[in-house]
C-alpha positions as CSV (number, residue, x, y, z in Angstrom):
1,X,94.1,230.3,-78.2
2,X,96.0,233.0,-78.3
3,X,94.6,236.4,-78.8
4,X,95.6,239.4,-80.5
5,X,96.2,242.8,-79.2
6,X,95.2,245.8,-80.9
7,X,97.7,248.0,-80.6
8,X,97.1,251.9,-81.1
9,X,99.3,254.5,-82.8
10,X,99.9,256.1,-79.3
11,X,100.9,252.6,-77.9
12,X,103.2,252.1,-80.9
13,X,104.8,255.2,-79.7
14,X,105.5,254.8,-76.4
15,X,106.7,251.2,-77.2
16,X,109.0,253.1,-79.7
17,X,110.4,255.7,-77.6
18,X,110.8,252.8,-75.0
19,X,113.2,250.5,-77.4
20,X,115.0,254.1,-78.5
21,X,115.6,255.1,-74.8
22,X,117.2,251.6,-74.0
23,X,119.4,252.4,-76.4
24,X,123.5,252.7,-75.4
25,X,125.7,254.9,-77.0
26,X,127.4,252.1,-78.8
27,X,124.0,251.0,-79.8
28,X,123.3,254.5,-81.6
29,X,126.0,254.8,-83.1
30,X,126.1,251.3,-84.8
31,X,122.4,252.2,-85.9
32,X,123.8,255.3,-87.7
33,X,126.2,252.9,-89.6
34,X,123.4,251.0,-90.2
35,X,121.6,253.4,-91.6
36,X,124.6,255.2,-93.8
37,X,125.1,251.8,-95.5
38,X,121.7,252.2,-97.6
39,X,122.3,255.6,-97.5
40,X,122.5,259.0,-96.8
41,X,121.5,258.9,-93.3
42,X,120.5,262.8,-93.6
43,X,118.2,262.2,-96.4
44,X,116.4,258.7,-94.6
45,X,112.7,260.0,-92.8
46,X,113.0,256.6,-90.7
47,X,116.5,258.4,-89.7
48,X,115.4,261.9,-89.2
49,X,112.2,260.5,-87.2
50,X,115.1,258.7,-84.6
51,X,117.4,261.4,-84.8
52,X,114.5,264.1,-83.1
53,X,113.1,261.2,-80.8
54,X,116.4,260.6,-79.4
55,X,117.6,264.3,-79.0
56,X,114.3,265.1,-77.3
57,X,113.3,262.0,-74.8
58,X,110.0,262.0,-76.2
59,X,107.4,261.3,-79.0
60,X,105.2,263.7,-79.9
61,X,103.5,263.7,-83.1
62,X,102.6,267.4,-83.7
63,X,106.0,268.2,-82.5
64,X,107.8,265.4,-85.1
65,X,105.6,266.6,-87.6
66,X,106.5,270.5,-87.6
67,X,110.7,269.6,-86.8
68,X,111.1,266.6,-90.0
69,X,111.0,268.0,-93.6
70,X,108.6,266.3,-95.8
71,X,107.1,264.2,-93.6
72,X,103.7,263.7,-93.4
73,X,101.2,262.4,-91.0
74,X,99.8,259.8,-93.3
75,X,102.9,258.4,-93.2
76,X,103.9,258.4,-89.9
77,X,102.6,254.7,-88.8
78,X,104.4,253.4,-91.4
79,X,107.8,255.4,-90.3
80,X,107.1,254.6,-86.7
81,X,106.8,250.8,-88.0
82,X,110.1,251.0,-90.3
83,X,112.0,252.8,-87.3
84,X,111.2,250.3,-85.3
85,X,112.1,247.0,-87.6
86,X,115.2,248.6,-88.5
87,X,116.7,249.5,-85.2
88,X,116.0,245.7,-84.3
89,X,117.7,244.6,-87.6
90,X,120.9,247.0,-86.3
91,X,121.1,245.5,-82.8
92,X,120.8,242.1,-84.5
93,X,123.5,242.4,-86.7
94,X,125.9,244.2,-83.9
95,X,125.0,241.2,-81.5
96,X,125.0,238.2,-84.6
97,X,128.0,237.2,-83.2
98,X,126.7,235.9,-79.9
99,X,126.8,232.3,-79.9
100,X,122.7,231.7,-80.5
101,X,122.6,234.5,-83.0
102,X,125.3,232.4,-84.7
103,X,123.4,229.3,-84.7
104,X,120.4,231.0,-86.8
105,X,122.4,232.6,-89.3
106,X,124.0,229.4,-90.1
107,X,120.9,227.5,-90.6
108,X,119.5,230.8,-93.1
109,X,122.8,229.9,-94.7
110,X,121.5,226.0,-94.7
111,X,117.8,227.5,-96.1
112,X,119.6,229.8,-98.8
113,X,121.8,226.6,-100.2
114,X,118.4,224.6,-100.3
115,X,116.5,227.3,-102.6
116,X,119.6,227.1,-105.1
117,X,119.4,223.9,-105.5
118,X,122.7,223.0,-103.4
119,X,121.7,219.9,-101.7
120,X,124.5,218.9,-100.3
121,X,125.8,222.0,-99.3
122,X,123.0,222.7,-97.3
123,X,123.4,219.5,-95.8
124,X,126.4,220.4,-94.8
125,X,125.9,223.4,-93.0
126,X,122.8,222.1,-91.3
127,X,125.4,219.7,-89.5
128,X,127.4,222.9,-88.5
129,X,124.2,224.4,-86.7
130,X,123.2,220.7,-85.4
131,X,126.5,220.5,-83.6
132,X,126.4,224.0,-82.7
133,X,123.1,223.3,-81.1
134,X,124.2,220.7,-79.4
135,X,127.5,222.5,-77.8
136,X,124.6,225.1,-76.7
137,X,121.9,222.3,-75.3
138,X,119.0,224.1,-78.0
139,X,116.9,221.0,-78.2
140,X,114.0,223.6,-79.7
141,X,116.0,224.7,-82.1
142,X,118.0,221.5,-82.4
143,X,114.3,220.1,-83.3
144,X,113.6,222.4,-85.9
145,X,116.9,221.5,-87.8
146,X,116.1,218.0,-87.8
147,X,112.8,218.9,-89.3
148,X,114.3,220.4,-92.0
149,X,117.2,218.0,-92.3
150,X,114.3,215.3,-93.0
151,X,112.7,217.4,-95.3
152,X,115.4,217.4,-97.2
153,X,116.2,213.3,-97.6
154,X,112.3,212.8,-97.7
155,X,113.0,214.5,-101.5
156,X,115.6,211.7,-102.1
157,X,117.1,214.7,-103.7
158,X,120.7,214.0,-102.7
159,X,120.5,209.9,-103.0
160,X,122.3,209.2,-99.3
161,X,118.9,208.0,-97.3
162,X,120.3,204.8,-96.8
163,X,120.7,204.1,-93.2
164,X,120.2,207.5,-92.7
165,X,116.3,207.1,-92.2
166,X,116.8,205.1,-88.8
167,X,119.6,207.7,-87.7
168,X,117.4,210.8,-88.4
169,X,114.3,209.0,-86.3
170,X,116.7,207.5,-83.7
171,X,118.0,211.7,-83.3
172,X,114.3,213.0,-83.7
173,X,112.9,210.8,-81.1
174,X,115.9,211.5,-78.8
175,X,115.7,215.2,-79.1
176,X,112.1,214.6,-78.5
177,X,112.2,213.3,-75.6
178,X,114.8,216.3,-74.6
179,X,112.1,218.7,-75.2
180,X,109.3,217.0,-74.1
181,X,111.0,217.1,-70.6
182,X,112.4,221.0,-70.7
183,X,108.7,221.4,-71.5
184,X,107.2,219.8,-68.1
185,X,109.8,221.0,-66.2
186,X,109.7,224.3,-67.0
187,X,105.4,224.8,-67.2
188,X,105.8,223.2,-63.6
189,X,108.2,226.0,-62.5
190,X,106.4,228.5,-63.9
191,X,103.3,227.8,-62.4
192,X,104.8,227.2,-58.9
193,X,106.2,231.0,-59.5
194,X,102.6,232.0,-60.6
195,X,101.5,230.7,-57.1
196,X,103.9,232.1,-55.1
197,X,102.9,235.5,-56.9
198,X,99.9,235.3,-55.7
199,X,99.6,233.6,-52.1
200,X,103.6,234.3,-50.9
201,X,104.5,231.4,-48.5
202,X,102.1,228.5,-47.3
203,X,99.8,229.8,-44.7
204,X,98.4,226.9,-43.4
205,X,98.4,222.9,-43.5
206,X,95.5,223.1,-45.6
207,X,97.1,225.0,-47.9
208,X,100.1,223.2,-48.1
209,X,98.6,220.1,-48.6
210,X,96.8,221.7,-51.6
211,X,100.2,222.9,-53.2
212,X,102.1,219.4,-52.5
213,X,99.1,217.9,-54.5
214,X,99.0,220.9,-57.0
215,X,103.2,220.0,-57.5
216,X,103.3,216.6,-57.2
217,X,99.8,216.2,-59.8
218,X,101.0,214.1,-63.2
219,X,104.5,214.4,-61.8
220,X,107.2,212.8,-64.3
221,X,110.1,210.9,-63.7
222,X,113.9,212.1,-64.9
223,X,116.6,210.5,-65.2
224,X,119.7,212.9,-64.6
225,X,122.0,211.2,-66.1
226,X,120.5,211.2,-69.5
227,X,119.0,214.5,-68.9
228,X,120.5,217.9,-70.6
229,X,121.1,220.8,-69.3
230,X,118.1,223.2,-69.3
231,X,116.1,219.9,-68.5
232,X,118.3,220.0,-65.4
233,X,118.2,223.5,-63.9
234,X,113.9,223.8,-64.8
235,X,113.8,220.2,-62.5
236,X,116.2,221.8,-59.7
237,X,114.3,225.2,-60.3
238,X,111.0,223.7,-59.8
239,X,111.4,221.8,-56.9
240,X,113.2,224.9,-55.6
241,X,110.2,226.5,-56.2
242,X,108.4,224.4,-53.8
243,X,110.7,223.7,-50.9
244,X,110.8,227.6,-51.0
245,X,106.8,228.3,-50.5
246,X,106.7,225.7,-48.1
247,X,109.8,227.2,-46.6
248,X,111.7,224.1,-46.0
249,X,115.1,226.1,-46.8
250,X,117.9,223.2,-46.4
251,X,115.8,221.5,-48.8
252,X,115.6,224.9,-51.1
253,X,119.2,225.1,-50.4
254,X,120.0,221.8,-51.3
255,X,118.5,222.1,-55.0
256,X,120.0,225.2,-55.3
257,X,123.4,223.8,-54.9
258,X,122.5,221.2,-57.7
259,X,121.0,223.9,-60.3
260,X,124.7,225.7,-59.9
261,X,126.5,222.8,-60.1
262,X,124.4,222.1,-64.1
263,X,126.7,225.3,-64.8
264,X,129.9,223.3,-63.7
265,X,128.7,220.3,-65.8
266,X,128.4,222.7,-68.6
267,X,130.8,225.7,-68.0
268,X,130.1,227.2,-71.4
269,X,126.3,228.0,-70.6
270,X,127.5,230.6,-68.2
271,X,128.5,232.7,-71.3
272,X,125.7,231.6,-73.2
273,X,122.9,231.6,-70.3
274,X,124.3,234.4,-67.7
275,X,120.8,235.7,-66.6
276,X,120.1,231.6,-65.5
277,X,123.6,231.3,-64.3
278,X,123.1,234.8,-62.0
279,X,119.9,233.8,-60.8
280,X,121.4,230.5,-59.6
281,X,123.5,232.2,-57.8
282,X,121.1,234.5,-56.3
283,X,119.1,231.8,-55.0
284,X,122.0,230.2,-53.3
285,X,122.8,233.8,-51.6
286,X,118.5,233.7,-50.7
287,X,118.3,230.4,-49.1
288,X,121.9,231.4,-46.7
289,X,120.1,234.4,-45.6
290,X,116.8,232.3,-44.7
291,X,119.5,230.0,-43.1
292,X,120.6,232.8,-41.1
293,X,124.5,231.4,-42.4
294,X,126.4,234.9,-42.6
295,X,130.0,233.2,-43.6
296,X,128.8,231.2,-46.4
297,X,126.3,234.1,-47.4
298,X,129.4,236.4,-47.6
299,X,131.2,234.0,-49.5
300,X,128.8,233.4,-52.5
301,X,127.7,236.9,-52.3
302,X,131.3,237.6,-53.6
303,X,130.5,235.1,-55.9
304,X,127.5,236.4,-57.4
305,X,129.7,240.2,-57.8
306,X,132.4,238.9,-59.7
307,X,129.4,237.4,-62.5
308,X,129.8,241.4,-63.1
309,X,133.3,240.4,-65.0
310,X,131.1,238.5,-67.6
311,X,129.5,241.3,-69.0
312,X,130.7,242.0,-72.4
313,X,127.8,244.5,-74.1
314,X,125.5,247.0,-72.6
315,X,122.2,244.1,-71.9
316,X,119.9,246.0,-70.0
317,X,118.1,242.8,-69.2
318,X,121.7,241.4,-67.4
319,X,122.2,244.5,-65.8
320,X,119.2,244.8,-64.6
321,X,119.0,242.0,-63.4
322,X,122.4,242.1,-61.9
323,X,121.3,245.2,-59.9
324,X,118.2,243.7,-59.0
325,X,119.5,241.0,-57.0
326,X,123.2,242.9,-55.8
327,X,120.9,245.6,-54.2
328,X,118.3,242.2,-52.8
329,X,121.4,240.9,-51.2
330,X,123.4,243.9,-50.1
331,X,120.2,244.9,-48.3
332,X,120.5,241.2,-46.4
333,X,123.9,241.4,-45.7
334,X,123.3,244.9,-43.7
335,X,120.3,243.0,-42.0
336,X,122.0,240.3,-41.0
337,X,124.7,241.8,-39.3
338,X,122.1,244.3,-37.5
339,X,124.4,247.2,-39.0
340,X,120.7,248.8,-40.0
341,X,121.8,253.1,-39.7
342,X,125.1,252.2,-42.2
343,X,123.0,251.3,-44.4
344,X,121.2,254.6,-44.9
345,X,124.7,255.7,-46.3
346,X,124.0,254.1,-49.8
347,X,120.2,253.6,-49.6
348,X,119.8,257.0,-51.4
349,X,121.0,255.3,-54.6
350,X,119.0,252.4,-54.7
351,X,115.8,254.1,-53.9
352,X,117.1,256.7,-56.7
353,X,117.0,253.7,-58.9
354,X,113.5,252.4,-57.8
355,X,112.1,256.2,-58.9
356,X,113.7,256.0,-62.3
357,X,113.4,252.5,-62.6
358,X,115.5,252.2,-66.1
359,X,115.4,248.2,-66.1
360,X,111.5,248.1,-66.1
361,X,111.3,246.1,-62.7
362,X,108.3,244.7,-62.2
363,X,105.7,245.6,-59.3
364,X,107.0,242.8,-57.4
365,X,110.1,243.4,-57.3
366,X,109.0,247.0,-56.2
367,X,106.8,246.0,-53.3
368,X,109.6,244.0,-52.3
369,X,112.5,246.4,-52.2
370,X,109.8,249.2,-50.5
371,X,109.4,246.6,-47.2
372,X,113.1,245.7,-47.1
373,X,114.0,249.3,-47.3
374,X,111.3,250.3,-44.5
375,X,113.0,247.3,-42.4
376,X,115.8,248.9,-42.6
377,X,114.6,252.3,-41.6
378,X,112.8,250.6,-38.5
379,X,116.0,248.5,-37.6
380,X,118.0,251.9,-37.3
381,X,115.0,253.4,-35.5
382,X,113.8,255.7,-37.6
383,X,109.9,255.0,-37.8
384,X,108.8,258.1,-40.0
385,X,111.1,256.8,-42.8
386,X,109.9,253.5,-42.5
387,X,106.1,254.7,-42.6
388,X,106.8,256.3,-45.7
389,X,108.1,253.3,-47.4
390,X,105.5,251.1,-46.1
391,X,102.8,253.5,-47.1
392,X,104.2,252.9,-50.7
393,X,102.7,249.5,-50.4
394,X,99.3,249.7,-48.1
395,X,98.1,251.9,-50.7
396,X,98.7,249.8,-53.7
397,X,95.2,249.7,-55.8
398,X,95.8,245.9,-56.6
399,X,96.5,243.6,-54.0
400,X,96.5,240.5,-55.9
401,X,100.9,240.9,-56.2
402,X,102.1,239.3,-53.0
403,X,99.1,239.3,-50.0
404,X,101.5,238.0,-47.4
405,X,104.0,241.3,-47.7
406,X,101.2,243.7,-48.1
407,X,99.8,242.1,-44.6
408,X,103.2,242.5,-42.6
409,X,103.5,246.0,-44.5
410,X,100.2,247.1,-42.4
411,X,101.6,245.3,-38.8
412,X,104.9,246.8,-39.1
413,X,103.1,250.0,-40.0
414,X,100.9,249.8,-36.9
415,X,104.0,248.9,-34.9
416,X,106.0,252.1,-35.9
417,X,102.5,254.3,-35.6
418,X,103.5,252.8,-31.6
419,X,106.9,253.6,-31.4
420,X,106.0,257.2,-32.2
421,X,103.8,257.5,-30.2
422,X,100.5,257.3,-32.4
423,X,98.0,256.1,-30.1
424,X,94.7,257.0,-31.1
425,X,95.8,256.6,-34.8
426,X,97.1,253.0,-33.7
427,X,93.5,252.4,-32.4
428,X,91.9,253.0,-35.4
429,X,94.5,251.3,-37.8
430,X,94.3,248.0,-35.7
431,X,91.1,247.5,-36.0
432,X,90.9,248.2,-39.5
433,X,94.0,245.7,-40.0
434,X,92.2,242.9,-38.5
435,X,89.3,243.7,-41.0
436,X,91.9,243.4,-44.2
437,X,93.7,240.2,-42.7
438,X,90.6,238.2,-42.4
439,X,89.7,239.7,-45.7
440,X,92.6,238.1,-46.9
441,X,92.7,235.2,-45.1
442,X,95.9,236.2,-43.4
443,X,94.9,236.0,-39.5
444,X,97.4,232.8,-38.3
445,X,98.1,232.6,-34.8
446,X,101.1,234.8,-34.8
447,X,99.3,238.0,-36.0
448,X,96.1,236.7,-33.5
449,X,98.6,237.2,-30.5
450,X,100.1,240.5,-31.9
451,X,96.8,241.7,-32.3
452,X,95.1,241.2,-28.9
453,X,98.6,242.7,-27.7
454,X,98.0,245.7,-30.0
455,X,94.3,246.4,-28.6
456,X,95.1,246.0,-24.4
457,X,98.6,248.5,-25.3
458,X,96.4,251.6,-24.7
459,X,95.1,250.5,-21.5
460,X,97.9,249.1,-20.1
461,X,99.3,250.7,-16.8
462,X,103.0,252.4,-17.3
463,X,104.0,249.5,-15.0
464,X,102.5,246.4,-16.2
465,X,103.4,247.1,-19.9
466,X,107.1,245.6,-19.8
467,X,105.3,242.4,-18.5
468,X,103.3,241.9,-21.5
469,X,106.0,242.6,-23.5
470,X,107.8,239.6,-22.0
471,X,104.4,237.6,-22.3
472,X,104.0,238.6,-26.3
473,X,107.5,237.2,-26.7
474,X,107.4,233.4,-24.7
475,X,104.4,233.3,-26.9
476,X,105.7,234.3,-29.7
477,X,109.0,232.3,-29.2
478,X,107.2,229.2,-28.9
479,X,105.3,229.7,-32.2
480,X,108.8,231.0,-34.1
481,X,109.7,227.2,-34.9
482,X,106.3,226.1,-36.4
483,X,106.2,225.2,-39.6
484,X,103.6,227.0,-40.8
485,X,103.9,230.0,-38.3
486,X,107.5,230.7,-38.5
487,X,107.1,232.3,-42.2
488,X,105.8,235.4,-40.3
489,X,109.3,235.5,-38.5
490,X,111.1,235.5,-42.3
491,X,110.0,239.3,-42.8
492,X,109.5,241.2,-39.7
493,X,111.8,240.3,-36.4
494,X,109.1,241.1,-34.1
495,X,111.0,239.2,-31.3
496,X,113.9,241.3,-31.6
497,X,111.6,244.2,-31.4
498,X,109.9,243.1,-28.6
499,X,113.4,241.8,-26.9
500,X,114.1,245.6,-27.3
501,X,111.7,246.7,-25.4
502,X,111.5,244.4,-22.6
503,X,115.6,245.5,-22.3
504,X,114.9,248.9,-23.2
505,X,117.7,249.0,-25.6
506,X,117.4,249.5,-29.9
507,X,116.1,247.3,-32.2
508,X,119.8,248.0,-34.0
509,X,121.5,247.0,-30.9
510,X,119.4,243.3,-30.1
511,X,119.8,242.3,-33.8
512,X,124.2,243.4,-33.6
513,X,124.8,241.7,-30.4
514,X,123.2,238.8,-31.6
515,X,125.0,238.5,-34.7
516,X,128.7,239.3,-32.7
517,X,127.4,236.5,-30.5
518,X,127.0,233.9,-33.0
519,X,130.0,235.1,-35.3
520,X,132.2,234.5,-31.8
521,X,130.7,231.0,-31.5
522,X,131.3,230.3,-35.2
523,X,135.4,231.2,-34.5
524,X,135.4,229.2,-31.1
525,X,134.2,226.2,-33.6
């Protein structure tokens, strides 16, 4: 069931100001045409009510009350109600030429001919939405029309049943079947994301096993060549899904390739679905950089750019999104190619964005972009900067978002507290690491070794300490290609760290000369 909110007046507010402050200039100013169309604009309290709102970047009641004329404060749910409803009726009509917009005005057309009595010309524009959905691949909505469609004949208003009865069942069960598959497909996706959410990557056998069981539990056959497209990319998405958790990346890779390649099928869903067709794209750019393949990372990272060219309004959900992932994989690119202090040129900006946070990221996505950005601090050596960042997530109050980053948050924390020389604070901070890591059921092998390391470092002699840096790493190197223990090696490079160390040389400078190394093998190839 679901349940209804109760919304206060100070909620309504906020989620007014909110829908006013996304607002682009164009946006505005087609709301005051809006407006001027039933009216004097001047003389509209709805109007007035935006027009103080907008000017001031905020909502204040008191404040509204005292600055409008006439209004009063019995009415002001109502006006924040009527704001809000007609603002969304502007940015409807300046986007109702979209393509899916389009689509539902037609079939209001179809509803309209109905009520006058215009049988067949409602028919006839209910097959101008039907083919329209079609060229868009909206089963839902291609459903709905059907529905209505059959309403229509089941009057035997307009006489032309006929063999129409077995065409409009033959359509209905075919477009059932459409969404009947879109629906599993995309519930299993969903709930694979809702996982990974959760519990991050697999990190055990026994865990795996329970997912593969979890994903492959009332598991439904498709046939791809009859499917559509959404019931394609929700089928690539989900099984994308779970190659990633269980971090089987060519796999990941692989059915990445294939959800892009739905857009090549069906070239005119980029326009119509560019948030799907970006994220695509961004998961082939995500499985390269798991794949450690720089060249063909490059390459569809220019890709994913030039999706910037498809923008045609001001969508703060596209941009958004847009930024979300160019920022994602611009971080990566600096990471892979070890050039870690360059990239504290633009970081400024991005972590500028992450304080304003216009797009309404999610805490996710936050927690995620704090740990890359400390990476990059510690690459280039600066371990105060990198504290600061990954203090940002150790002191979350919810640590149900994402366990498996909030655990290599508090080792890379204790390994910087090292590097500046920390020691008694490192004492204190291992032990209670270990505490929160069994808590959280995060204690594999990998973070076992590193922690005995961690609690002899104090002790050790001057002289015998390089030795058990060397001894960390043959451990650690022969754990690196398990498949359960290498997702610790996805977000911290602990044996470049510790190859620093043992060379006495920069994390910055390991992590470049292994990346010239391999781009001069690539060219001898």
């Amino acid at each position: 069931m679901i349940k209804s909110r109760n919304t206060t007046s100070s909620t309504k507010s906020d989620t007014l100001l909110q829908l006013i402050l996304s607002m682009s200039k164009a946006e505005k100013r087609a709301f005051s045409l809006y407006v001027n169309r039933a009216g004097n604009s001047d003389e509209i309290l709805y109007y007035q009510v935006f027009s103080e709102v907008n000017k001031r970047k905020s909502f204040d009641d008191e404040v509204i009350l005292r600055v409008v004329p006439g209004l009063k404060r019995s009415q002001l749910p109502n006006i924040r109600a009527s704001l809000y409803r007609h603002i969304l009726k502007s940015l409807r009509h300046l986007y109702d030429r979209m393509d899916i917009y389009h689509v539902l005005e037609s079939f209001d057309f179809a509803r309209i001919l109905y009520d006058k009595g215009l049988y067949f010309q409602s028919l006839d524009q209910l097959q101008k939405c039907k083919d329209q959905a079609i060229e868009l691949q909206e089963y839902f909505l291609l459903g709905n029309f059907l529905q209505f469609e059959k309403f229509i004949e089941s009057q035997y208003i307009t006489h032309s049943i006929g063999d129409r009865a077995d065409n409009l069942s033959e359509q209905s069960n075919e477009i059932f079947e459409h969404i009947r598959q879109t629906t599993y497909w995309s519930n299993k996706s969903l709930q694979l994301y809702d996982w990974y959410l959760k519990y991050g990557y697999i990190k055990d056998y026994e865990e795996k096993e329970k997912l593969t069981r979890y994903f492959y539990h009332g598991m439904q056959d498709l046939d791809l060549s009859k499917a559509g497209f959404y019931e394609r990319i929700y089928f690539h998405q989900a099984y994308m899904w779970y190659y990633y958790i269980v971090q089987d990346f060519q796999n990941y890779y692989r059915h990445c390739l294939k959800f892009v390649h739905a857009f090549e099928e069906y070239p005119q869903m980029k326009q119509v679905n560019l948030a799907i067709y970006m994220k695509a794209v961004h998961n082939i750019c995500n499985a390269l950089f798991f794949l450690n393949s720089y060249n063909r990372f490059r390459e569809k990272f220019e890709q994913f750019r030039e999706i910037k060219k498809f923008f045609k309004a001001k969508r703060s959900n596209i941009e958004g999104l847009y930024y979300l992932y160019f920022y994602l994989h611009k971080i990566d690119a600096y990471t892979m190619q070890g050039e870690f202090q360059k990239s504290w040129v633009w970081l400024p900006e991005l972590i500028e964005l992450l304080e304003r946070n216009p797009y309404n990221w999610d805490q996710h996505r936050i927690i995620v972009f704090y740990y890359k950005i400390a990476c990059l601090y510690f690459g280039g050596g600066d371990f105060d900067r990198a504290i600061d960042f990954l203090n940002l997530i150790i002191n979350q109050k919810s640590y149900d978002i994402r366990t498996d980053i909030q655990s290599y948050a508090r080792i890379l924390n204790l390994i910087s507290h090292y590097e500046l020389g920390n020691q008694r604070l490192l004492q204190y901070q291992v032990k209670s690491v270990y505490r929160f890591l069994g808590k959280k059921e995060e204690l594999q092998k990998v973070q076992q070794s590193i922690f005995a390391f961690l609690r002899k470092l104090p002790n050790m002699k001057l002289l015998e300490v390089r030795d058990h840096f060397k001894e960390l790493k043959s451990d650690l190197e022969i754990l690196q290609n398990d498949p359960i223990e290498k997702r610790f090696f996805l977000y911290l490079d602990i044996l470049s760290w510790l190859q620093s160390k043992v060379e006495k040389r920069s994390v910055e400078e390991v992590i470049r000369g292994k990346f010239l190394e391999k781009q001069d093998d690539h060219r001898s190839n």
